[in-house]
C-alpha positions in Angstrom: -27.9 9.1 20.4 -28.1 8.3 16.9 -31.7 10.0 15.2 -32.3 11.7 18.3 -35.1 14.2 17.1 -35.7 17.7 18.6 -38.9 19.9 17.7 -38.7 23.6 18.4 -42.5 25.1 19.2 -43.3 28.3 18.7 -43.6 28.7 22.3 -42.7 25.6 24.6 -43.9 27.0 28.0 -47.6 27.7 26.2 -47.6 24.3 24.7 -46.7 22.6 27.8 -49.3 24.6 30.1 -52.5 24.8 27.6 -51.8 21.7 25.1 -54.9 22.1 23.2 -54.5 26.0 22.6 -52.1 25.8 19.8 -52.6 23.6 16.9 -50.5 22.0 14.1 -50.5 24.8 11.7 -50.0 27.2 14.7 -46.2 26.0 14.8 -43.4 27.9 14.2 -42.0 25.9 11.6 -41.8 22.0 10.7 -38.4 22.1 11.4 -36.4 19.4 13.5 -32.9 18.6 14.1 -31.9 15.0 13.5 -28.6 13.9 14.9 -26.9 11.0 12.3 -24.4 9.6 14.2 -21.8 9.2 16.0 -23.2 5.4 15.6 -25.1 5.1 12.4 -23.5 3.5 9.8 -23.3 5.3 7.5 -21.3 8.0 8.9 -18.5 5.6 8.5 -16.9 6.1 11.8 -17.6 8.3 14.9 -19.2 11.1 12.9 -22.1 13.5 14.5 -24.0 14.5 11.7 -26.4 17.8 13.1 -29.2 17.6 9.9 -31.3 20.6 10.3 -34.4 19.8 8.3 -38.0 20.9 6.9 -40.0 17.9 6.5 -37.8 15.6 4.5 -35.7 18.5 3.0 -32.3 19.5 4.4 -31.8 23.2 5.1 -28.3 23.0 6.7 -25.9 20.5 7.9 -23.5 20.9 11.3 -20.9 17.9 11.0 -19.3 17.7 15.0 -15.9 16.1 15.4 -14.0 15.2 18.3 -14.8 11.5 19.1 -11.7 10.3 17.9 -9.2 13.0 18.4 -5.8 11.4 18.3 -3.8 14.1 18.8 -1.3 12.7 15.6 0.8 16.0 15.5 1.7 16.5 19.2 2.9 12.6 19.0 4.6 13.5 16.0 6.7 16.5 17.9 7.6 14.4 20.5 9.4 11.6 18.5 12.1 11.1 16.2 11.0 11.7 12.2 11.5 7.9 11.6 9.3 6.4 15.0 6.9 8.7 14.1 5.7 6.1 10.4 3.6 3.3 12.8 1.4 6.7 13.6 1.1 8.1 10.6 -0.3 4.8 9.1 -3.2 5.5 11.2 -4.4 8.3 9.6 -6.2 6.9 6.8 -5.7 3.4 8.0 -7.3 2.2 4.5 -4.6 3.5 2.7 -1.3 3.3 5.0 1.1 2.9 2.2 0.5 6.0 0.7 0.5 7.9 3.7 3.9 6.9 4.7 5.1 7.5 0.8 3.8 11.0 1.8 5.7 11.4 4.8 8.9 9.9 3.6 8.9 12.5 0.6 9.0 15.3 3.4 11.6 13.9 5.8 13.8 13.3 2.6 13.4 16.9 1.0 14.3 17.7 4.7 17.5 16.2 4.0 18.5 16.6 0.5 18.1 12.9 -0.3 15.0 12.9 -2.8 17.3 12.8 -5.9 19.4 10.4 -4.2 16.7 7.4 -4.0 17.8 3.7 -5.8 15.3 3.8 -8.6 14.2 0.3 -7.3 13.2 1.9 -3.6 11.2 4.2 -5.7 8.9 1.6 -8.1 8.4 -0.6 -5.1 7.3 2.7 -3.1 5.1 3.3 -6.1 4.0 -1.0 -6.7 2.9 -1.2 -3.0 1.2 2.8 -2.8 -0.6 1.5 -6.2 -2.1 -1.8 -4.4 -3.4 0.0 -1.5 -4.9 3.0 -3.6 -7.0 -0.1 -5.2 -8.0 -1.7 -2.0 -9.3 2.0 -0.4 -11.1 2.3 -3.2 -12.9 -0.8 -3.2 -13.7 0.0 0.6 -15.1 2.9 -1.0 -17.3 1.8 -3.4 -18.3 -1.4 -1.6 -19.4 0.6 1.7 -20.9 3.6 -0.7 -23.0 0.5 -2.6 -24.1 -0.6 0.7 -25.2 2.7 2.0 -27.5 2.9 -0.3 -28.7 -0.5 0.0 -27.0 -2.6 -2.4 -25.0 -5.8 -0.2 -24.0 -8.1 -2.8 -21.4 -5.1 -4.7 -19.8 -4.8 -0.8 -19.2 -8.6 -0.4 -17.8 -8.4 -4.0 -15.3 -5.6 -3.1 -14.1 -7.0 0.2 -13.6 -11.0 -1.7 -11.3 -8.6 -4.4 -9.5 -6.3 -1.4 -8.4 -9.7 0.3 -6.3 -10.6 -2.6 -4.4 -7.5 -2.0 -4.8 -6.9 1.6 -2.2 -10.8 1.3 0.4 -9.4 -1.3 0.7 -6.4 1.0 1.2 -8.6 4.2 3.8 -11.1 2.3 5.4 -7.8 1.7 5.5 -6.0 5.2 4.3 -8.7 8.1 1.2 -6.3 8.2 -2.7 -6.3 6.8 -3.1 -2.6 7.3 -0.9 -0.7 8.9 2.4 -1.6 7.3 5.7 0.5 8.4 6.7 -0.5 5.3 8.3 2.7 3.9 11.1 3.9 5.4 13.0 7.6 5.3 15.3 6.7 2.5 14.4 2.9 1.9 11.9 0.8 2.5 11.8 -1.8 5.6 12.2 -5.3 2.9 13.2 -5.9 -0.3 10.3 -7.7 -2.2 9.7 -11.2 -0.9 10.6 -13.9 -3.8 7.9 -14.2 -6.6 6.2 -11.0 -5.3 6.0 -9.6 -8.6 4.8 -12.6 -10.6 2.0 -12.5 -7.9 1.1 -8.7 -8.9 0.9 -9.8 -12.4 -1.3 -13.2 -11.4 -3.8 -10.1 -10.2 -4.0 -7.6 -12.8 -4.9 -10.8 -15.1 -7.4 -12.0 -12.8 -8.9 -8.4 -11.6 -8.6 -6.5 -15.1 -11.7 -8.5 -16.2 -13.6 -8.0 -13.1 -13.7 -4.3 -13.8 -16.5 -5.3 -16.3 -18.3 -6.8 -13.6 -18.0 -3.8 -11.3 -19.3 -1.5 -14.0 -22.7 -3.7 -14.6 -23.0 -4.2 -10.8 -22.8 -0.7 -9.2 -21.9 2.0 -12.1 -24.3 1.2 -15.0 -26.8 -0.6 -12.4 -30.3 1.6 -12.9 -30.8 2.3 -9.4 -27.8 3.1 -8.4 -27.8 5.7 -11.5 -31.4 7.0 -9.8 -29.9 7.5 -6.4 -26.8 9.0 -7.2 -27.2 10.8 -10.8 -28.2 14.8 -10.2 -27.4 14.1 -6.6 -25.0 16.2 -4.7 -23.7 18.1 -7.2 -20.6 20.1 -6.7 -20.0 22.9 -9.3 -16.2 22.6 -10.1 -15.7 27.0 -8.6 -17.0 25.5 -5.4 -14.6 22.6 -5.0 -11.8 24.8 -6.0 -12.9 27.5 -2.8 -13.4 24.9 -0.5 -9.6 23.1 -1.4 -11.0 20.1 -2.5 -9.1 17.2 -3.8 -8.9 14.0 -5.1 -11.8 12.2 -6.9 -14.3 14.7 -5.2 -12.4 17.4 -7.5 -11.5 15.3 -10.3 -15.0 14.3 -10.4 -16.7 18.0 -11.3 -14.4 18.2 -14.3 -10.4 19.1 -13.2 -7.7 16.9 -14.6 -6.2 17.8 -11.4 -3.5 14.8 -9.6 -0.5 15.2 -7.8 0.8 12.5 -9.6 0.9 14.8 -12.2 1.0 17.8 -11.4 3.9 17.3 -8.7 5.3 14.2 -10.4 6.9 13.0 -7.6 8.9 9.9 -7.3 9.2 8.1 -10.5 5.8 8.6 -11.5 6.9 10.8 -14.3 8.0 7.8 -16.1 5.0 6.0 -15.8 2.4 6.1 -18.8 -1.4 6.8 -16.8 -3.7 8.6 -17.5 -6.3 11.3 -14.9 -10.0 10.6 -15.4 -12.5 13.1 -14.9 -16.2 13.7 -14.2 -18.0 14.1 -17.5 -21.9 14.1 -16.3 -22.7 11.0 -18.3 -25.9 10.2 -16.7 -27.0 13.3 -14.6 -24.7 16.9 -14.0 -21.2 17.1 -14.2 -19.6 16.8 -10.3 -22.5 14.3 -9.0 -22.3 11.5 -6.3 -22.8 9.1 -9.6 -19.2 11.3 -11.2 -17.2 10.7 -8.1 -17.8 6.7 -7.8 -16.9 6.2 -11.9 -14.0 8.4 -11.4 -12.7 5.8 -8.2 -13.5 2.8 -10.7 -11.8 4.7 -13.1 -8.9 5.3 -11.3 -8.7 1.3 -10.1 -8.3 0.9 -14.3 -5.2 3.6 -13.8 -3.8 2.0 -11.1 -3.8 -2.0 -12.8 -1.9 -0.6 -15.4 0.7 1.7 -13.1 0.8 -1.8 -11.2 1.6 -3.7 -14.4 4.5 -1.2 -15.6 6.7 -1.2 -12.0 6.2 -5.0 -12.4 8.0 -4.8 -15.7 10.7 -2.7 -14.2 11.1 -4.3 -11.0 11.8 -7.6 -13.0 13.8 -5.9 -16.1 15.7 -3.0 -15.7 15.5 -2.3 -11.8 15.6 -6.2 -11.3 17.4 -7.6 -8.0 20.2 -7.8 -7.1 22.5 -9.7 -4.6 23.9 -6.0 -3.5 20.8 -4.4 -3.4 20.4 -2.8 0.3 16.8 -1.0 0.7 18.2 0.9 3.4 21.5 2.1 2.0 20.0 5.5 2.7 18.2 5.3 6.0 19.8 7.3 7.9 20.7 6.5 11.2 19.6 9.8 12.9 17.3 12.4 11.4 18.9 15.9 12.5 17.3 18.1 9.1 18.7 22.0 9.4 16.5 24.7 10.6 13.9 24.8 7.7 10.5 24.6 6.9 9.0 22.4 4.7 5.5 21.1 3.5 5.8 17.8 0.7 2.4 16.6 -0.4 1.4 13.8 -1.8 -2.1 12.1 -3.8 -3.5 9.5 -1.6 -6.9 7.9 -2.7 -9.2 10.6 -1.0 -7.5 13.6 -2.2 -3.8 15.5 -0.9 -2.2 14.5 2.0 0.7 17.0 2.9 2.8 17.4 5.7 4.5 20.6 7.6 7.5 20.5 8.9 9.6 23.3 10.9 13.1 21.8 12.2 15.2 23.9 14.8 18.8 22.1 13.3 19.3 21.3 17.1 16.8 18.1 17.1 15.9 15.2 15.7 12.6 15.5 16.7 10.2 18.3 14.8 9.4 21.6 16.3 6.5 21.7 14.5 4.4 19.0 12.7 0.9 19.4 10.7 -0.9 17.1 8.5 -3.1 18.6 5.4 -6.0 15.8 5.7 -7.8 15.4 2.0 -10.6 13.8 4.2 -11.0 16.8 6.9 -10.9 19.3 4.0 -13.6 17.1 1.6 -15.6 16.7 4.2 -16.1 20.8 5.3 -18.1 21.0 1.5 -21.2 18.7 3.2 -23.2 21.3 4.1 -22.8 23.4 0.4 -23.8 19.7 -0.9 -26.6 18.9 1.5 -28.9 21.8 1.3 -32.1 21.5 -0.5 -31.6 17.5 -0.3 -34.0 15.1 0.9 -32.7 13.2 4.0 -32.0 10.1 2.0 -29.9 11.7 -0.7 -27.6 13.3 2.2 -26.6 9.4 2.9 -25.8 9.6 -0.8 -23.8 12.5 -0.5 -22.0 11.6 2.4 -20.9 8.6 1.5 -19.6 9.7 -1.8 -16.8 11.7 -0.5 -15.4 8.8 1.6 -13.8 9.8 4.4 -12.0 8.0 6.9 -12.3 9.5 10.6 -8.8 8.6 11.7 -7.7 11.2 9.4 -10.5 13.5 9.7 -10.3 13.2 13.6 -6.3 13.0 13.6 
């Protein structure tokens, strides 16, 4: 049960049979271990939190999965690489798009066919993975505002997330979990005025970004409760494999994007923001959410250039197929492979081993950013008070379905 409290006595059998012998300051200790979770909110999911604390201060933190277990790669080994997208948009159901761009980038350097993608596949790839990086990060920093007990910055993030949450269903049929991107395609072409609608956005969005930062980022106690609070020292993050803005925010210029450049994000101008401990210590809960609203300025203007070549250069055409290059059966030769892509929480990669005999994978694992972030909680937690470990939890934003896959 959710805050289910256990006190450990010096001796319980003592206690129980002379009650009056022992005193308060005859106990062993003031510990207790709180249990946040699997239903408190604010573990985002079904998340047992085991909070070992002294009073109000945290002296270790057990995090217990299991509630959710979906058993993604076993489904994966038992199914063709292209049935297997509907799952894998389930993983981080916030952020589907780019977990199929992930997967797709694996099957195809299965195959040979990465170099061999129409240039227009690739910047709608890119358009759609851009929108839903924007709309998991507004869940992000909506839900993180709200677990620390701002409502209005939630209600705010959800009214923005709908406008995309629409483009992404005129695009695929779907509100979250798309099947949009195929093994060498993509399922559609881009409805009809699709990307006159993208730009409609950035022009109405780009100034709300002003908004955001008064709301939630420059806001004086939400710098209190997160400033100088669950700091991560940049050496840790690197030991522990962390990714994403939890890296990026102690300091690294460190994105896939980037550093892999994958599809044609190599000729896209962006930039990588980093933590710079602007109002507490480098690698705080306050460095990861400006490095999300950060990356929402990125990914406006990423947005705004595959507009510009989905309209000019890579413009339709009445020829264009999007799935000239699906192929109709996936039979990759024996190999092993792991492609790896940057979602919104971090890397997402995928394992493959094919036995050249099957179109189904011998072998399948997912890399989740989420499970990986989350394994730094307790290095985060430790000396805390109980109400900064809400702060720190919700700042690496995980999403169980991936944690739990």
């Amino acid at each position: 049960m959710a805050n289910q409290v256990q006190y450990q006595y010096k001796d319980d059998n003592l206690l129980k049979s002379e009650p009056n012998k022992y005193k308060e300051g005859d106990l062993k200790s003031e510990e207790m271990i709180v249990n946040l979770g699997p239903q408190h909110p604010s573990t985002h999911g079904v998340l047992r939190m085991e909070v070992i604390t002294d009073g109000e201060i945290i002296k270790d933190v057990v995090p217990h999965l299991g509630y959710l277990h979906r058993c993604f790669e076993k489904h994966a080994e038992s199914l063709p690489y292209n049935q297997t997208v509907p799952f894998v948009d389930r993983l981080d159901y916030l952020a589907a798009m780019n977990s199929e761009h992930a997967w797709a980038l694996g099957v195809e350097k299965m195959l040979g066919i990465t170099d061999q993608i129409p240039k227009r596949v690739e910047y709608i790839r890119v358009l759609v993975a851009e929108l839903n990086r924007m709309a998991s990060h507004f869940v992000a920093i909506g839900t993180y505002a709200m677990d620390i007990g701002a409502f209005t910055p939630f209600l705010w993030m959800m009214r923005d997330r709908e406008h995309i949450i629409r483009l992404l269903e005129w695009a695929s049929g779907a509100r979250m979990l798309y099947n949009y991107i195929w093994v060498g395609g993509v399922f559609y072409d881009l409805p009809v005025g699709f990307e006159e609608r993208c730009k409609q956005f950035v022009d109405y969005f780009r100034p709300k970004l002003d908004e955001l930062k008064r709301l939630i980022i420059d806001n004086k106690i939400f710098v209190e409760r997160t400033a100088n609070v669950g700091v991560l020292p940049l050496d840790l993050a690197i030991n522990y494999g962390v990714t994403g803005p939890m890296l990026r925010g102690s300091g690294l210029r460190y994105d896939l994007r980037k550093v892999d450049a994958y599809s044609v994000y190599p000729e896209i101008d962006f930039e990588v923001p980093v933590g710079e401990g602007l109002m507490g210590t480098k690698g705080d809960c306050w460095d990861r959410t400006y490095v999300r609203v950060l990356e929402v300025k990125e990914s406006l203007k990423i947005i705004e250039q595959c507009v510009e070549k989905l309209t000019g250069e890579h413009k339709r055409t009445p020829d264009f197929d999007p799935h000239a290059l699906v192929p109709k059966k996936i039979r990759p030769k024996a190999q092993e492979v792991y492609a790896r892509a940057e979602s919104p929480k971090g890397e997402l990669g995928f394992y493959f081993r094919a036995n050249g005999k099957s179109d189904v994978p011998y072998r399948c694992k997912a890399r989740s950013c989420c499970f990986v972030n989350l394994s730094i909680i307790s290095e985060l937690s430790r000396g805390s008070l109980i109400a900064d470990f809400i702060a720190i939890l919700g700042s690496i934003d995980i999403v169980l379905g991936e944690v739990d896959r």
